[in-house]
Structures are given as C-alpha cells and as structure tokens.
mmCIF file of the N, C-alpha and C atoms, coordinates in Angstrom:
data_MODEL
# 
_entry.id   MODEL 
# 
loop_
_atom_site.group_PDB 
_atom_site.id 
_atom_site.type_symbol 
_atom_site.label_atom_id 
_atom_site.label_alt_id 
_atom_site.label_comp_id 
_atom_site.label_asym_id 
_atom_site.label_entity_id 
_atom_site.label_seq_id 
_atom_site.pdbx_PDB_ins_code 
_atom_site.Cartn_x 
_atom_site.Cartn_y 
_atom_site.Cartn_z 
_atom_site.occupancy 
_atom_site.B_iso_or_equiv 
_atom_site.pdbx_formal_charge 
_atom_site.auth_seq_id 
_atom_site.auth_comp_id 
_atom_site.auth_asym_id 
_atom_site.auth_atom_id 
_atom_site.pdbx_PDB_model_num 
ATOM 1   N N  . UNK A 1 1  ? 8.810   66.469 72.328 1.00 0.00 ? 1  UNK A N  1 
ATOM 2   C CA . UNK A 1 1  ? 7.730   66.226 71.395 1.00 0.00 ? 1  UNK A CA 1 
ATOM 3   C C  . UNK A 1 1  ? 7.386   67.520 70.666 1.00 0.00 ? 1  UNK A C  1 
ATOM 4   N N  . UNK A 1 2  ? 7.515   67.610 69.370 1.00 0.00 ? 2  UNK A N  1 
ATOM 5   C CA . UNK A 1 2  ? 7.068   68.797 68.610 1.00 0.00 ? 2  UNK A CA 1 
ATOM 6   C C  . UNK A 1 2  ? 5.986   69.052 68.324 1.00 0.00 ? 2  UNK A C  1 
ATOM 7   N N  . UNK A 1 3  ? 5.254   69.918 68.558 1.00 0.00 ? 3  UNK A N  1 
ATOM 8   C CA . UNK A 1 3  ? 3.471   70.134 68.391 1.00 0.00 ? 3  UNK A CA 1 
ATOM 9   C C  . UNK A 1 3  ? 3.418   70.034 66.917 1.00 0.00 ? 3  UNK A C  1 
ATOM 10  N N  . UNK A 1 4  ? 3.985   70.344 66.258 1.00 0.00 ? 4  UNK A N  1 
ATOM 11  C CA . UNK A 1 4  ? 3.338   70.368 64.807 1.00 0.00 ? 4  UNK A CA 1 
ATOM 12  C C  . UNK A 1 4  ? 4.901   69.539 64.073 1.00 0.00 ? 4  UNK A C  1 
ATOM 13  N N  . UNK A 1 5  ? 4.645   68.203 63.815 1.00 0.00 ? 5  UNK A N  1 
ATOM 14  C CA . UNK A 1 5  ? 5.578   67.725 62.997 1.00 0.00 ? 5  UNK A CA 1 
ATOM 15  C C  . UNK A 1 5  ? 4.418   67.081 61.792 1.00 0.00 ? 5  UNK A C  1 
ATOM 16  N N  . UNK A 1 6  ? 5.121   66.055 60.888 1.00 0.00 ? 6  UNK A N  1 
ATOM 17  C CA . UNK A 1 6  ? 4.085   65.281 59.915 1.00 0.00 ? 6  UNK A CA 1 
ATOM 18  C C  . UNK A 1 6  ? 3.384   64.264 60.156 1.00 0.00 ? 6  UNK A C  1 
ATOM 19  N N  . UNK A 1 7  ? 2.220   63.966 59.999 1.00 0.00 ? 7  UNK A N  1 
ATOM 20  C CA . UNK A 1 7  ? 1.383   63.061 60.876 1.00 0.00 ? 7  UNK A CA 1 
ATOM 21  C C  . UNK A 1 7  ? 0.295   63.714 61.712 1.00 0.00 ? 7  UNK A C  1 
ATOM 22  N N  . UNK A 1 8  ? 0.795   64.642 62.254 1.00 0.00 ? 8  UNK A N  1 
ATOM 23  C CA . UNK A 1 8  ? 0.090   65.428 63.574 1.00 0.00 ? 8  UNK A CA 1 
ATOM 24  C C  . UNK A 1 8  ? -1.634  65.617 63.045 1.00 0.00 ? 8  UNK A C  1 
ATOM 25  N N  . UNK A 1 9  ? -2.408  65.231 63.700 1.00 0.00 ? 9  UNK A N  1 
ATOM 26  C CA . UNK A 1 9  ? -3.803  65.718 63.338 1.00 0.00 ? 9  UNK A CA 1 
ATOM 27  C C  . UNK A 1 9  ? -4.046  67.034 64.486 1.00 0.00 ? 9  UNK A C  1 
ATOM 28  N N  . UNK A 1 10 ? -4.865  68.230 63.514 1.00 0.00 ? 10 UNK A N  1 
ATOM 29  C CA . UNK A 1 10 ? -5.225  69.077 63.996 1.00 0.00 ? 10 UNK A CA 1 
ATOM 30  C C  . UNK A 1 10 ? -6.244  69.918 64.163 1.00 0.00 ? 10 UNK A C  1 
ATOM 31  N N  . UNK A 1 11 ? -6.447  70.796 64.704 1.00 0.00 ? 11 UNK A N  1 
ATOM 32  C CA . UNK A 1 11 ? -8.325  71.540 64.259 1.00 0.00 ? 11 UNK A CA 1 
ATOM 33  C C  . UNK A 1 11 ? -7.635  72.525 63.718 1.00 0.00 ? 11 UNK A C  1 
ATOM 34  N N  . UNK A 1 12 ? -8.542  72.849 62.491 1.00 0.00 ? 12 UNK A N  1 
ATOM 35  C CA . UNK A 1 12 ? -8.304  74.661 61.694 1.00 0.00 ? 12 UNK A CA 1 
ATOM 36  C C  . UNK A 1 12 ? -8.458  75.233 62.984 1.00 0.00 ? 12 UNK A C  1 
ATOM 37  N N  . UNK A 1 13 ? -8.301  76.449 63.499 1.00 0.00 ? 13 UNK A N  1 
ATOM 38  C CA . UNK A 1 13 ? -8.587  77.747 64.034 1.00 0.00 ? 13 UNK A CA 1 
ATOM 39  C C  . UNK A 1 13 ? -9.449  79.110 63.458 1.00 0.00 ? 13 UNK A C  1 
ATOM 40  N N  . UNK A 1 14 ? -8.746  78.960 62.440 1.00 0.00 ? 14 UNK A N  1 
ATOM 41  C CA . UNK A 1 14 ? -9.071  80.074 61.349 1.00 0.00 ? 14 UNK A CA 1 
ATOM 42  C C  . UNK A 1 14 ? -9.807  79.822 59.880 1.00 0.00 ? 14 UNK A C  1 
ATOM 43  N N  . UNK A 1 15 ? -10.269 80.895 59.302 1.00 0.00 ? 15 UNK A N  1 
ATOM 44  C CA . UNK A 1 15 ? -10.572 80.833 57.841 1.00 0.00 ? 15 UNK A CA 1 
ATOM 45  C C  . UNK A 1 15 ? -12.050 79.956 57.793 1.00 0.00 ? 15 UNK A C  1 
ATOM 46  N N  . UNK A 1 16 ? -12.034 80.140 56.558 1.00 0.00 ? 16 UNK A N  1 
ATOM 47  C CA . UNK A 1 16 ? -13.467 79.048 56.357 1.00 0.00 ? 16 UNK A CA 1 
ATOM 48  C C  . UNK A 1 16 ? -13.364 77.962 56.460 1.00 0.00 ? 16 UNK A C  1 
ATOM 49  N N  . UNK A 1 17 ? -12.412 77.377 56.978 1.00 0.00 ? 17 UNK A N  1 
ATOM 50  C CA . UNK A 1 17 ? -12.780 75.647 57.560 1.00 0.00 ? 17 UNK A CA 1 
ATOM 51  C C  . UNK A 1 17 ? -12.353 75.566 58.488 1.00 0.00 ? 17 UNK A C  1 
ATOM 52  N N  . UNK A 1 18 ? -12.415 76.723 59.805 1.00 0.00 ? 18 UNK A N  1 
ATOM 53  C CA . UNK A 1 18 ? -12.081 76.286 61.196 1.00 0.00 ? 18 UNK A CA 1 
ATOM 54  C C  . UNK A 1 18 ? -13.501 75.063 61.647 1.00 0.00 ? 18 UNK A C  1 
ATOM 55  N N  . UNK A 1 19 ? -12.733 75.098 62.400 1.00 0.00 ? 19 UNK A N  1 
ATOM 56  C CA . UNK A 1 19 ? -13.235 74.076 63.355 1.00 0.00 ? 19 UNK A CA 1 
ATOM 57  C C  . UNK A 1 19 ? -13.467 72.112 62.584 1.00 0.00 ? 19 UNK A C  1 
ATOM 58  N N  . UNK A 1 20 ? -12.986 72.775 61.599 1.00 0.00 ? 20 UNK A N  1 
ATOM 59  C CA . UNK A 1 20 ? -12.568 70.876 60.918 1.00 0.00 ? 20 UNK A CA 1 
ATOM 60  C C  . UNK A 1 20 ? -11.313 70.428 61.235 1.00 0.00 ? 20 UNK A C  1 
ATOM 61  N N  . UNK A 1 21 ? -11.419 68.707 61.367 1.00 0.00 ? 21 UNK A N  1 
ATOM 62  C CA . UNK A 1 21 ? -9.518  68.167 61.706 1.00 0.00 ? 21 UNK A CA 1 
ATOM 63  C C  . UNK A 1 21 ? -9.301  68.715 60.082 1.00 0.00 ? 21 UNK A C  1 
ATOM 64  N N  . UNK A 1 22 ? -7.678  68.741 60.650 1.00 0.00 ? 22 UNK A N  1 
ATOM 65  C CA . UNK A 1 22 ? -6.440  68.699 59.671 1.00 0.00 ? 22 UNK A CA 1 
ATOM 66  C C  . UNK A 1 22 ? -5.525  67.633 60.036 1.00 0.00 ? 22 UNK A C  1 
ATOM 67  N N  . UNK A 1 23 ? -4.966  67.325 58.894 1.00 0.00 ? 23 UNK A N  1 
ATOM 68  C CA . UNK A 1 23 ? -3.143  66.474 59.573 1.00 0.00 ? 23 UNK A CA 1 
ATOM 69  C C  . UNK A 1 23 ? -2.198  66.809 58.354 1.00 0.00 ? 23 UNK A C  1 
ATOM 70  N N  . UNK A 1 24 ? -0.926  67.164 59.161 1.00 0.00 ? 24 UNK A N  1 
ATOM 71  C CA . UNK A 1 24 ? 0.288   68.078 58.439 1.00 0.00 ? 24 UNK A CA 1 
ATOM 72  C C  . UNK A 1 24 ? 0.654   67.194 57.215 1.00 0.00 ? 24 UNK A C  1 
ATOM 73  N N  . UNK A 1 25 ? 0.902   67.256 56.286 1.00 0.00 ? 25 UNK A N  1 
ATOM 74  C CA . UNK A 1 25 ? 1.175   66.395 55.426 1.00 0.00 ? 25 UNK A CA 1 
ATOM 75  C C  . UNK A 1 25 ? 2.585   66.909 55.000 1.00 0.00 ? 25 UNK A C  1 
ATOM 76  N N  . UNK A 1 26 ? 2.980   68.124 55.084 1.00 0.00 ? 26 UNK A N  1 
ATOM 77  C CA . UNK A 1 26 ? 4.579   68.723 54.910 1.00 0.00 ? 26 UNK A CA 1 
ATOM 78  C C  . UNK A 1 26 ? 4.889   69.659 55.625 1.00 0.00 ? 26 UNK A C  1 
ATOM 79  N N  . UNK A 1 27 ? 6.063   69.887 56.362 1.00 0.00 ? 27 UNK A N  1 
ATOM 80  C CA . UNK A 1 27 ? 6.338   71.340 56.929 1.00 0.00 ? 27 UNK A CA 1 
ATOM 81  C C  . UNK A 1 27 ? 7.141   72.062 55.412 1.00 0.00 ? 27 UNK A C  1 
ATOM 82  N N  . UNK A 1 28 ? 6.275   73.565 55.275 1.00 0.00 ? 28 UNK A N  1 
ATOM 83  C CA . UNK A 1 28 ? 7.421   74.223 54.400 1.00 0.00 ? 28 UNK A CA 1 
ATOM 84  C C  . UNK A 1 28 ? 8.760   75.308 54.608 1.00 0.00 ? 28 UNK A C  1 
ATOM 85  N N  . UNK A 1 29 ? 8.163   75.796 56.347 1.00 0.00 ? 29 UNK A N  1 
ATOM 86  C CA . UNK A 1 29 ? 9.357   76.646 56.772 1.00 0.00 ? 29 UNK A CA 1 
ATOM 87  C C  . UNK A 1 29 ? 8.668   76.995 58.061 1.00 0.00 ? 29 UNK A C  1 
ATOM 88  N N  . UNK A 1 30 ? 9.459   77.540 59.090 1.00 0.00 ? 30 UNK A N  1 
ATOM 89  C CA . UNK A 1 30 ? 8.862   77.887 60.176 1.00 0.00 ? 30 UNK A CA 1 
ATOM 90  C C  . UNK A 1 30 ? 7.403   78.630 60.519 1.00 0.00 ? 30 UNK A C  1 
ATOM 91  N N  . UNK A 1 31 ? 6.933   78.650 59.789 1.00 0.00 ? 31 UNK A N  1 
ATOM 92  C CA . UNK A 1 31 ? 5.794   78.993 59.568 1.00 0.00 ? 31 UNK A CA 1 
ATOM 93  C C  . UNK A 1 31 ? 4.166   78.645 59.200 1.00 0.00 ? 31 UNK A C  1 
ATOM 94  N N  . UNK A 1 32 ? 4.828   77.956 57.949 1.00 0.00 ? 32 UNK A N  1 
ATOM 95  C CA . UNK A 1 32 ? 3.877   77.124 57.357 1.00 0.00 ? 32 UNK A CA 1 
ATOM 96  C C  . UNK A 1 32 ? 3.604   75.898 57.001 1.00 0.00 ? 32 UNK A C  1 
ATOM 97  N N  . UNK A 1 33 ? 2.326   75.029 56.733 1.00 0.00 ? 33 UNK A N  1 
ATOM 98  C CA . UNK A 1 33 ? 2.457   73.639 56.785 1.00 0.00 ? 33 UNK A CA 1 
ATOM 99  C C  . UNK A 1 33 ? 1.842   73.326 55.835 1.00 0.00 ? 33 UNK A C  1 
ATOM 100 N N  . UNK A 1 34 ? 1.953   71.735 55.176 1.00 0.00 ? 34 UNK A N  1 
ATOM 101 C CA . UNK A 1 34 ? 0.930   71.753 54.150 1.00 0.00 ? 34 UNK A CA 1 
ATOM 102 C C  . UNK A 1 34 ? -0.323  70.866 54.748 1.00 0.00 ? 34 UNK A C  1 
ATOM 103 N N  . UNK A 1 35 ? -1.690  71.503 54.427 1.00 0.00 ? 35 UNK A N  1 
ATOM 104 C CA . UNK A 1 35 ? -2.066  70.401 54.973 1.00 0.00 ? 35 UNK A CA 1 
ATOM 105 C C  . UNK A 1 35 ? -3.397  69.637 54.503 1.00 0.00 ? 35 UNK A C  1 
ATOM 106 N N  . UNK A 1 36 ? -3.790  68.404 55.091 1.00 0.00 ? 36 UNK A N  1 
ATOM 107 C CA . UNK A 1 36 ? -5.777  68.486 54.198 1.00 0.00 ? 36 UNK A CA 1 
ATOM 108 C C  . UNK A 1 36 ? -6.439  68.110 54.955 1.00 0.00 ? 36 UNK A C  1 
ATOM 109 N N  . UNK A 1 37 ? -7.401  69.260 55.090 1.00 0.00 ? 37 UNK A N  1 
ATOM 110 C CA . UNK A 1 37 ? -8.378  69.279 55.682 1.00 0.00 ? 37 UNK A CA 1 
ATOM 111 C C  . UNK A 1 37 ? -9.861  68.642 55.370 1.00 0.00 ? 37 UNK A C  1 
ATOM 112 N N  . UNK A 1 38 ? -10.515 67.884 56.627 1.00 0.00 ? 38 UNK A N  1 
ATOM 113 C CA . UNK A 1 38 ? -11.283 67.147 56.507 1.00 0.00 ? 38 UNK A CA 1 
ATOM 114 C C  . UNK A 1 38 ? -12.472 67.840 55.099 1.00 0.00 ? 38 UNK A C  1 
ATOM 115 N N  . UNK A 1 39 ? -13.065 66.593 54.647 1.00 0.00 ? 39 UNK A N  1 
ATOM 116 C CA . UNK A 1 39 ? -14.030 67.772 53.242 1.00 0.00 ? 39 UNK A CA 1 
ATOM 117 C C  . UNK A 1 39 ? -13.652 68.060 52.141 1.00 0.00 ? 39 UNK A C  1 
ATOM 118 N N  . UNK A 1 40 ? -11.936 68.233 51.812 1.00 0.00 ? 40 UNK A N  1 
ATOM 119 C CA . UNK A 1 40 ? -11.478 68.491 51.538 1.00 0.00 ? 40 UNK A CA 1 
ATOM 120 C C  . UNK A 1 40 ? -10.194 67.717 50.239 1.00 0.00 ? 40 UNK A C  1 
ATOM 121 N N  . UNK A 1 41 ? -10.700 67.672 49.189 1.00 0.00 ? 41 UNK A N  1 
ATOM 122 C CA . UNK A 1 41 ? -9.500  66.186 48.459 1.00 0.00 ? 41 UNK A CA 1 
ATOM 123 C C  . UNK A 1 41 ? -8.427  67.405 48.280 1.00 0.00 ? 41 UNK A C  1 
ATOM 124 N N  . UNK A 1 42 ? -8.070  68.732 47.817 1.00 0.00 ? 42 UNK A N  1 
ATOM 125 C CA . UNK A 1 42 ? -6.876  69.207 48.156 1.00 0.00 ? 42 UNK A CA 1 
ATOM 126 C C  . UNK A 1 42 ? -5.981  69.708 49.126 1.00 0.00 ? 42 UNK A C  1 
ATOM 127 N N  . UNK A 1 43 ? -4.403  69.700 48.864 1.00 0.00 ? 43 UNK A N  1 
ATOM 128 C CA . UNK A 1 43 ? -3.901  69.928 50.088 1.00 0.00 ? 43 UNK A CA 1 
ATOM 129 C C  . UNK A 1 43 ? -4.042  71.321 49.961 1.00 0.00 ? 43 UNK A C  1 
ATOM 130 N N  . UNK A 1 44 ? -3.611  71.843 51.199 1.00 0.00 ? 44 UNK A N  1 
ATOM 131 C CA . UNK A 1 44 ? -3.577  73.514 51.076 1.00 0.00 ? 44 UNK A CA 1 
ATOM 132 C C  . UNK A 1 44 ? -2.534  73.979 52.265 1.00 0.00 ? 44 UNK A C  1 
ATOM 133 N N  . UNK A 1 45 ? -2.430  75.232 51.781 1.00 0.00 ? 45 UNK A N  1 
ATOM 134 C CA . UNK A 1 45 ? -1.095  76.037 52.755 1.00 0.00 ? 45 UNK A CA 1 
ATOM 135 C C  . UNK A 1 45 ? -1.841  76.921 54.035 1.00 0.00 ? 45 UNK A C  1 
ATOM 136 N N  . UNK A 1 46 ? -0.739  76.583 54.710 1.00 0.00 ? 46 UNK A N  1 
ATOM 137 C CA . UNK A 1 46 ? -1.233  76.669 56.212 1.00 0.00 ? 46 UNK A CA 1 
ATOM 138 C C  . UNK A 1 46 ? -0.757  77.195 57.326 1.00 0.00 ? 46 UNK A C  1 
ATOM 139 N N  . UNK A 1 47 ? -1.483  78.359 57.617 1.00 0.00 ? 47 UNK A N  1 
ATOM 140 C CA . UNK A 1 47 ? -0.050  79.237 58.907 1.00 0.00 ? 47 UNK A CA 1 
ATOM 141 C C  . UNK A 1 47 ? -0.244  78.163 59.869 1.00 0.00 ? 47 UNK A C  1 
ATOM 142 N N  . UNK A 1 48 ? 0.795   78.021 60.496 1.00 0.00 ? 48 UNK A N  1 
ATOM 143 C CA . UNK A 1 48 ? 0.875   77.034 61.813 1.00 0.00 ? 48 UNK A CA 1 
ATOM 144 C C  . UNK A 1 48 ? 0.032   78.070 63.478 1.00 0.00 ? 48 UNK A C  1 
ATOM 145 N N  . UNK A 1 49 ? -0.245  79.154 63.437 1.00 0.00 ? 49 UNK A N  1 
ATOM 146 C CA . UNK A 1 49 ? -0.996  79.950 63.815 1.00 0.00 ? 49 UNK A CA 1 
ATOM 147 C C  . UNK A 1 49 ? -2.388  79.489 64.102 1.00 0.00 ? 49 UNK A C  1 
ATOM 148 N N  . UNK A 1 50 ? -2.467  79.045 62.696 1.00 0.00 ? 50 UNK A N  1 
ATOM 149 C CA . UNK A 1 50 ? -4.147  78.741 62.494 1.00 0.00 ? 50 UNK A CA 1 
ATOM 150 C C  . UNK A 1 50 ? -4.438  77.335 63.312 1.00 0.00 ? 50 UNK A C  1 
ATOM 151 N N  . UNK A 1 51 ? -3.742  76.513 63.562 1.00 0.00 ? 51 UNK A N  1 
ATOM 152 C CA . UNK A 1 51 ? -3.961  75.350 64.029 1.00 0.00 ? 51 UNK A CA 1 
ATOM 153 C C  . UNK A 1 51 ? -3.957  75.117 65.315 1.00 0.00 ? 51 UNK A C  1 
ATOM 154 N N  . UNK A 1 52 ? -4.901  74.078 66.183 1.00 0.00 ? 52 UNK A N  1 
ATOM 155 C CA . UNK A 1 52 ? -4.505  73.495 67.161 1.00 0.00 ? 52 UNK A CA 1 
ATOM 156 C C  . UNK A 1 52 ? -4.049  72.253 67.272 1.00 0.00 ? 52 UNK A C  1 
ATOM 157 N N  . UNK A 1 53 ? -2.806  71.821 67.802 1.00 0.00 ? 53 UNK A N  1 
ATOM 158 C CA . UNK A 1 53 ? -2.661  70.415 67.260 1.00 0.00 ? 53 UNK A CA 1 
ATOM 159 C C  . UNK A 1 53 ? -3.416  69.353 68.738 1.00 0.00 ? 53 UNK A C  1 
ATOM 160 N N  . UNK A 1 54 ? -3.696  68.152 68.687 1.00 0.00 ? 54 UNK A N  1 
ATOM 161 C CA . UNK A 1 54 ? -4.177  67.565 69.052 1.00 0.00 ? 54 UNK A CA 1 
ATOM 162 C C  . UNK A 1 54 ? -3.228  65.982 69.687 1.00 0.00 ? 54 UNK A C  1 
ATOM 163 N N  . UNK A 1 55 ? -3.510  65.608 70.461 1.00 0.00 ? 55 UNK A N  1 
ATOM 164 C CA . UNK A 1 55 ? -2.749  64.248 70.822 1.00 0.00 ? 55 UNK A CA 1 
ATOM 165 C C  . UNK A 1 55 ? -2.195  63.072 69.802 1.00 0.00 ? 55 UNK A C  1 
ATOM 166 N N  . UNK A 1 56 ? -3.390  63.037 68.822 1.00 0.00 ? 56 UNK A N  1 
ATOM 167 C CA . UNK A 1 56 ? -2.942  62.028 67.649 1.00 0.00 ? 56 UNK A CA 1 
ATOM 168 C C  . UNK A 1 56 ? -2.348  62.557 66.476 1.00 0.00 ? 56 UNK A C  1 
ATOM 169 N N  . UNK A 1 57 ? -1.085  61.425 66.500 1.00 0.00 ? 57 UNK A N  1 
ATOM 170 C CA . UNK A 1 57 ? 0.157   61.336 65.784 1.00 0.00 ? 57 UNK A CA 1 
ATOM 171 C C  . UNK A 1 57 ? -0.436  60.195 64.643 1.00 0.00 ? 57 UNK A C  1 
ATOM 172 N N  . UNK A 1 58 ? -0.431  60.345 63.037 1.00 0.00 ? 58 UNK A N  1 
ATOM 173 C CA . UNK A 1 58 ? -0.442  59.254 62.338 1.00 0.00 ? 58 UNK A CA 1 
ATOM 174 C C  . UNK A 1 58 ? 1.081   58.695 61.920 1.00 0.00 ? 58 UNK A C  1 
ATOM 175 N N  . UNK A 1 59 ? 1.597   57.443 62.007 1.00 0.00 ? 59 UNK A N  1 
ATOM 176 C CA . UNK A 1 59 ? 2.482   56.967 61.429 1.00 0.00 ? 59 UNK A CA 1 
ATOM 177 C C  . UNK A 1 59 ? 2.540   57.303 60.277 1.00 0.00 ? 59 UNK A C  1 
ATOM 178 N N  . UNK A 1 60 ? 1.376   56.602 59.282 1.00 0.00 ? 60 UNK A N  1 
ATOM 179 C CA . UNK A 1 60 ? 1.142   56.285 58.400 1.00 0.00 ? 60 UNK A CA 1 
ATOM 180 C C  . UNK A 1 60 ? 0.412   57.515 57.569 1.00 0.00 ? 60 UNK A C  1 
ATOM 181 N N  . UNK A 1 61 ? 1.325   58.144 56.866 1.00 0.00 ? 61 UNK A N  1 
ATOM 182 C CA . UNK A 1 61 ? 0.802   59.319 56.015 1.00 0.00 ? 61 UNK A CA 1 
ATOM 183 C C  . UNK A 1 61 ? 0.066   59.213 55.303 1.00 0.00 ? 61 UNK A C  1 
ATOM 184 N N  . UNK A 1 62 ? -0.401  57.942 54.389 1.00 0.00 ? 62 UNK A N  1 
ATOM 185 C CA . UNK A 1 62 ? -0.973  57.562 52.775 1.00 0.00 ? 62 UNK A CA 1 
ATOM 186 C C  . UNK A 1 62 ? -2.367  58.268 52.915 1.00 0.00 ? 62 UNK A C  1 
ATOM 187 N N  . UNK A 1 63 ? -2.271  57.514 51.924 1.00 0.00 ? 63 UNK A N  1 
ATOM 188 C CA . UNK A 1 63 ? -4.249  58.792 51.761 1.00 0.00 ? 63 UNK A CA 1 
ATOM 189 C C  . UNK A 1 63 ? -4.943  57.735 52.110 1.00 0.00 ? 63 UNK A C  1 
ATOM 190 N N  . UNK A 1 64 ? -5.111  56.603 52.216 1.00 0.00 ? 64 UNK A N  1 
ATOM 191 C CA . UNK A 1 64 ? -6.243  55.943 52.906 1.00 0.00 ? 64 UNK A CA 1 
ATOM 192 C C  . UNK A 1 64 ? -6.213  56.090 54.096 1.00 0.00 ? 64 UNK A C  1 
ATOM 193 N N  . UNK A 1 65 ? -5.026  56.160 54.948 1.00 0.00 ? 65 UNK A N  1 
ATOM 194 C CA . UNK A 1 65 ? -4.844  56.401 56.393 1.00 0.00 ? 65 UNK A CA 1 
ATOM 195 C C  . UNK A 1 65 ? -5.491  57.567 56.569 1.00 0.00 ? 65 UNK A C  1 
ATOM 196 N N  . UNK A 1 66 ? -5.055  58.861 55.988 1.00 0.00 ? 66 UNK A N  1 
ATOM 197 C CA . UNK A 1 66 ? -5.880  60.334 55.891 1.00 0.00 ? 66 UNK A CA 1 
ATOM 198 C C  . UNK A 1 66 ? -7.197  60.389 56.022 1.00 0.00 ? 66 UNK A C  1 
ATOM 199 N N  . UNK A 1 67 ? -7.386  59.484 55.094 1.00 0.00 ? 67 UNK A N  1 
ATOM 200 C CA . UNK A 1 67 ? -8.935  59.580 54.575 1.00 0.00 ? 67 UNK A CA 1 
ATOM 201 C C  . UNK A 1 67 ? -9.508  58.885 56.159 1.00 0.00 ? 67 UNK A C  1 
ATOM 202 N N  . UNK A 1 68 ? -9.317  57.849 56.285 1.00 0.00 ? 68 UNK A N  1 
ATOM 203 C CA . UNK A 1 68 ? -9.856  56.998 57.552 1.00 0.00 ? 68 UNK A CA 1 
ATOM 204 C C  . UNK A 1 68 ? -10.209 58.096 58.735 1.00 0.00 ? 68 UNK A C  1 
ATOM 205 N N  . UNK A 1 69 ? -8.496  58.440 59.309 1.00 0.00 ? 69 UNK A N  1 
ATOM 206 C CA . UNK A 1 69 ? -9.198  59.466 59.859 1.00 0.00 ? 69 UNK A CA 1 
ATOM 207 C C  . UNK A 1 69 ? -9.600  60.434 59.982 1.00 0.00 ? 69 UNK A C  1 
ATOM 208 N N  . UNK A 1 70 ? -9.836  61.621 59.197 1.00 0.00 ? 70 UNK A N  1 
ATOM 209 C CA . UNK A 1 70 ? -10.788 62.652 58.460 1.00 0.00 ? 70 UNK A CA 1 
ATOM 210 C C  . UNK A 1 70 ? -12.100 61.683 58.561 1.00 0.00 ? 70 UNK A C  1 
ATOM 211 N N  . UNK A 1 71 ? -12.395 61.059 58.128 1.00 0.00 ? 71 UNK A N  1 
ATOM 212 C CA . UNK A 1 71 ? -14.071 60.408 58.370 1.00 0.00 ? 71 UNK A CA 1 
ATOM 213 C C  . UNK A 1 71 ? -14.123 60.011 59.760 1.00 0.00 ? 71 UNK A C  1 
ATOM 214 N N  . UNK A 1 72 ? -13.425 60.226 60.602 1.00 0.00 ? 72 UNK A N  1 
ATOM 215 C CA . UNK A 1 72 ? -13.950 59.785 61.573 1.00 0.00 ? 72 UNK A CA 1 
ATOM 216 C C  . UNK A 1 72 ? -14.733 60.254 62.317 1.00 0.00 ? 72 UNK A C  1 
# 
C-alpha cells in the first residue's frame, strides 16, 4: 500500500494551511504532489514532506467527490 498515491486524503503539516485535510489529486515526481486543500477551490503544489496521509482512499477523484469530503 503506498502512503501517498491519488485519492489519498491527507492533513497539511506545514505552511499556512496545516492542519486542514488535503487529497492528492496528481503525483508530479518523487517529491511532490498536486493537491486541494480543504477552503480552498485551487489546486496547489505540494512537498510530500508536508503531509500526513490518513486511512481514506477516494476512488472517485471528481470535484463533487472532493468537495463532499473536504466538507466533511
């Protein structure tokens, strides 16, 4: 199981929106991810550093799925 694949919901760590979920929306290289964070309608770039990933996996990438759970 890979901690950080697409789908993955996560908490920031870092920066001005730690402690909000995230979920990966792209990997761009060993490093970095794209991602959107709850609050948030853009995606943004993301050290994989900064994140903790969490148990829930979304299938379903779309933005209503996103959105659903970000409001949760």
């Amino acid at each position: 199981m890979p901690a950080i694949e697409v789908g993955r919901v996560c908490i920031k760590t870092a920066g001005r929106r730690s402690g909000k979920k995230a979920v990966v929306i792209k990997i761009m290289d060993r490093n970095f991810v794209q991602v959107l964070v709850q609050g948030s309608k853009k995606q943004a770039r993301c050290s994989i550093r900064h994140l903790e990933p969490t148990q829930k996996v979304l299938s379903d990438t779309s933005d209503a799925a996103i959105g659903k759970e970000l409001s949760a």
